[in-house]
Structure formats: structure tokens, C-alpha cells
C-alpha positions as CSV (number, residue, x, y, z in Angstrom):
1,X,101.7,129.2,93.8
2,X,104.7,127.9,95.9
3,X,102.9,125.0,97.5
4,X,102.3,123.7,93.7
5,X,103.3,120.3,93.2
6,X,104.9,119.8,89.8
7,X,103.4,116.5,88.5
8,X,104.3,115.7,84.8
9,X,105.3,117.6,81.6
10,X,104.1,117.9,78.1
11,X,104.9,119.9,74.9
12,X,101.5,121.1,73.4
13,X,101.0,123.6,70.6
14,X,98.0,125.2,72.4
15,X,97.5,125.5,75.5
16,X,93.9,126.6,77.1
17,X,93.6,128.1,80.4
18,X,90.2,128.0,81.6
19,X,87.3,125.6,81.3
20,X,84.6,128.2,81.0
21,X,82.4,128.2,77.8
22,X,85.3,130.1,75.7
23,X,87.9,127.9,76.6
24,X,85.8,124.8,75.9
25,X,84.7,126.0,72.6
26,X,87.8,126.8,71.7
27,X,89.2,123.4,72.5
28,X,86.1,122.2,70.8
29,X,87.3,124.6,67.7
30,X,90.8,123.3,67.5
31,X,90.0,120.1,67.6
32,X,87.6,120.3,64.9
33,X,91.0,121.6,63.2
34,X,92.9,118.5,64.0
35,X,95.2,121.3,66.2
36,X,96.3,119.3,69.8
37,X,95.5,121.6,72.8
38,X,95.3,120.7,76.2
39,X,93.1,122.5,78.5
40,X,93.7,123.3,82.3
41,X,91.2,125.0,84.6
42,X,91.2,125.8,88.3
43,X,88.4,123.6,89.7
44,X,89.3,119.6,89.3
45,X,85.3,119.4,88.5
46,X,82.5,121.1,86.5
47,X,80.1,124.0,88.2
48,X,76.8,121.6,89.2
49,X,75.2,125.5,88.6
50,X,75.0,126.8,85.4
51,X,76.7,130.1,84.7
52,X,75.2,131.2,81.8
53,X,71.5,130.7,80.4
54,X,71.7,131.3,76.6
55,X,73.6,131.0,73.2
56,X,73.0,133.8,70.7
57,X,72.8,132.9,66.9
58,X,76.6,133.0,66.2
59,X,77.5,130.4,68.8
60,X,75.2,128.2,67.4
61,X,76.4,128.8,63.9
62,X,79.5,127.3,65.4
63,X,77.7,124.5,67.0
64,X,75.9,123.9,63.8
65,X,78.6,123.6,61.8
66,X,80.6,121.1,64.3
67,X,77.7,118.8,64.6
68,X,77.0,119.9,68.4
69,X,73.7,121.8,67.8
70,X,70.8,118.8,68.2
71,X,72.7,117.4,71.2
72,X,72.7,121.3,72.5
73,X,68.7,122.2,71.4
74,X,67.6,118.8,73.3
75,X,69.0,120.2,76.6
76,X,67.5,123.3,76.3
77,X,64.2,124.6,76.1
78,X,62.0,124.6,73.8
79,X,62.1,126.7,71.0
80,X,58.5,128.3,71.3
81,X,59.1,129.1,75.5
């Protein structure tokens, strides 16, 4: 921590630490809300693995109801594999 440069500031209301799949869909969810957040993660880039395989039902609902679902269903597989 003590060779951290300090680079800007900002005033946020929310402010999301981790780009993982909870803090991205929570950014996701607060925007949807019209609340500002910024998120910060570690890594300067995304994973080129992925670390998880699946969505259960709920997550979709989520996805569903923020328009993200047919964009999310065409990168997966199908629904009958």
C-alpha cells in the first residue's frame, strides 16, 4: 500500500470494490436505479478465463428484468445441452 500513487479524487455515493460478477451486477443494479457508483478492482484488465460457468434462475430474473438476458442466453449454450 505505501508505494500507491494517489492519482485523482472523486466524491461518489457508492463506491464498489471488486469487479467480480457481484460487484458488476451491482453496478449494473444501481445504475438501473439512476444511483452513480464507481467501481475499482485490482486487475487493470478482465480474467481472459472464465471464473464461473453458470447463472441460476434468480440471477437471470435480474438480467431479465434489466434487459441483459438475450445478450447473456446468445453467449451461452444452448438451452437443450
Amino acid at each position: 500500500m505505501k508505494n500507491m500513487k494517489r492519482t485523482s479524487e472523486r466524491r461518489t455515493p457508492v463506491l464498489i470494490v471488486g469487479g467480480g460478477p457481484v460487484g458488476i451486477s451491482l453496478a449494473m443494479e444501481l445504475a438501473w436505479w439512476n444511483v452513480e457508483s464507481v467501481l475499482v478492482n485490482e486487475r487493470p484488465t478482465t480474467s481472459l478465463h472464465p471464473k464461473g460457468s453458470t447463472l441460476n434462475s434468480r440471477t437471470m430474473e435480474h438480467m431479465r428484468r434489466m434487459g441483459l438476458a438475450p445478450a447473456i442466453r446468445k453467449t451461452g449454450l444452448p438451452l437443450d445441452h
